[in-house]
C-alpha positions as CSV (number, residue, x, y, z in Angstrom):
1,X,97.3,100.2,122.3
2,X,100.2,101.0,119.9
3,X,102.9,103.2,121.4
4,X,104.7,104.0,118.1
5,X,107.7,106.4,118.6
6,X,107.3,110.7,117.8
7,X,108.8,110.6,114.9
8,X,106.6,108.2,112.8
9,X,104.2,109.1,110.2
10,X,101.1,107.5,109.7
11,X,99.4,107.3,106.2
12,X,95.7,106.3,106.2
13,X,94.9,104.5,102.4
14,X,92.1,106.3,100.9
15,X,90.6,103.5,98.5
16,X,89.4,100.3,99.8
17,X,92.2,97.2,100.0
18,X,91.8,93.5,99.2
19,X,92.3,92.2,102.8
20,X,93.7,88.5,101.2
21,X,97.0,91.1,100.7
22,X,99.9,90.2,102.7
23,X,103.1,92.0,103.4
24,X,104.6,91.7,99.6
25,X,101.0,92.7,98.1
26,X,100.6,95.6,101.2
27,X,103.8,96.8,100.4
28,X,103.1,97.2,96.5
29,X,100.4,98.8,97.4
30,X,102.3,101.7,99.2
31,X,104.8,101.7,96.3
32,X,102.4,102.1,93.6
33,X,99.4,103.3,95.2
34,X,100.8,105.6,98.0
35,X,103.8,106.7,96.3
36,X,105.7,106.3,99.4
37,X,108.7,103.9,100.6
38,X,107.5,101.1,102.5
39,X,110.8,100.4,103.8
40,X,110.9,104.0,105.6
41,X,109.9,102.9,109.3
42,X,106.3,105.3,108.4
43,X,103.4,103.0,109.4
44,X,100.5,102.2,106.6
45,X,96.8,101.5,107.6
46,X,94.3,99.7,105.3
47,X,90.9,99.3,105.5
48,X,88.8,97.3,103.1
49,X,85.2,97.9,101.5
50,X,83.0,96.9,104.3
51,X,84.9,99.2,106.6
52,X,85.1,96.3,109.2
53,X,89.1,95.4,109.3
54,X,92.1,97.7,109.0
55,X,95.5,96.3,108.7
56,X,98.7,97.9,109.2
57,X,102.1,97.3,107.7
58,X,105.5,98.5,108.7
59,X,108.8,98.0,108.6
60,X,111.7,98.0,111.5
61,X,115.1,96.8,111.6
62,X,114.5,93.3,111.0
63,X,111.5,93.0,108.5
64,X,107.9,93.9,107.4
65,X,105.4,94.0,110.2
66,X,101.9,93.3,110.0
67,X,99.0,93.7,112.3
68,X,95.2,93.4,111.7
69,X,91.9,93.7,113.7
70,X,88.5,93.2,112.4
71,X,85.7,93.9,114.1
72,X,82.8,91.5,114.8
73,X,80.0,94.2,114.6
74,X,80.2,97.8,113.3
75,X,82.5,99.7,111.0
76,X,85.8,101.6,111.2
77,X,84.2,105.6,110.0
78,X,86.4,107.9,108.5
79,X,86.4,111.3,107.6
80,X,89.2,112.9,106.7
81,X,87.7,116.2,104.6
82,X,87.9,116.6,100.9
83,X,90.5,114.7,99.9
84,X,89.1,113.0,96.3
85,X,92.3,113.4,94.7
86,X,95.0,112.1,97.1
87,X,95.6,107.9,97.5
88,X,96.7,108.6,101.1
89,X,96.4,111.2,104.1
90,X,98.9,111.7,106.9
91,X,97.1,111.2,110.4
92,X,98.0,111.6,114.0
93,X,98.8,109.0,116.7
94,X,96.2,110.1,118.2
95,X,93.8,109.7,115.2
96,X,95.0,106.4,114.9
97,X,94.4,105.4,118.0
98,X,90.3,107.3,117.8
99,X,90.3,104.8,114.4
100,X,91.4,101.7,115.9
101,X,89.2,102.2,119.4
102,X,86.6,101.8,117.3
103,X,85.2,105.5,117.3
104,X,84.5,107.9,114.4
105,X,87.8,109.5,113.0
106,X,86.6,112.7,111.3
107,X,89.2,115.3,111.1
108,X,87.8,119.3,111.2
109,X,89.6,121.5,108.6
110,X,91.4,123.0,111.5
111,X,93.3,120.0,112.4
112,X,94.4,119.0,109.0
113,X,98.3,118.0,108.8
């Protein structure tokens, strides 16, 4: 598993990506889609349409960092609450790591960020 350090922030893409991005075409995304700075250290995850691969992109001291993981059966399920209007939500480490194990992440409104 991922140890990322306390003070990283996670963003979670809402809409579907085109997984055939790579790190130029990710990090448009983030710019344009996100609103957000790719080149701030904050980690981005992607998932695409069919809900079976995510792929994350991030940035450290000496360039953009990519990681992927697709899974061979089932889907990545996320609920993250009514959030129709917004192209990205902040989640936890620990929500990340519920997402990426392959479990359910659905976030109560209690525990939104």
């Amino acid at each position: 598993m991922l140890r990322l350090p306390a003070n990283v922030r996670i963003y979670l893409a809402m809409a579907p990506c085109d997984m055939r991005r790579q790190f130029n075409g990710l990090a448009a995304l983030v710019r344009s889609g996100m609103e957000r700075d790719p080149d701030s250290g904050d980690l981005y995850i992607f998932r695409n349409r069919r809900g079976d691969m995510v792929k994350a992109l991030f940035r450290d001291q000496h360039g953009y960092c990519m990681l992927a993981k697709r899974l061979s059966k089932g889907t990545f399920r996320v609920d993250v609450g009514d959030v129709s209007s917004a192209s990205s939500v902040q989640i936890s480490a620990e929500e990340l790591s519920l997402l990426l194990s392959e479990l359910s992440l659905v976030r109560s409104k209690s525990f939104d960020t």
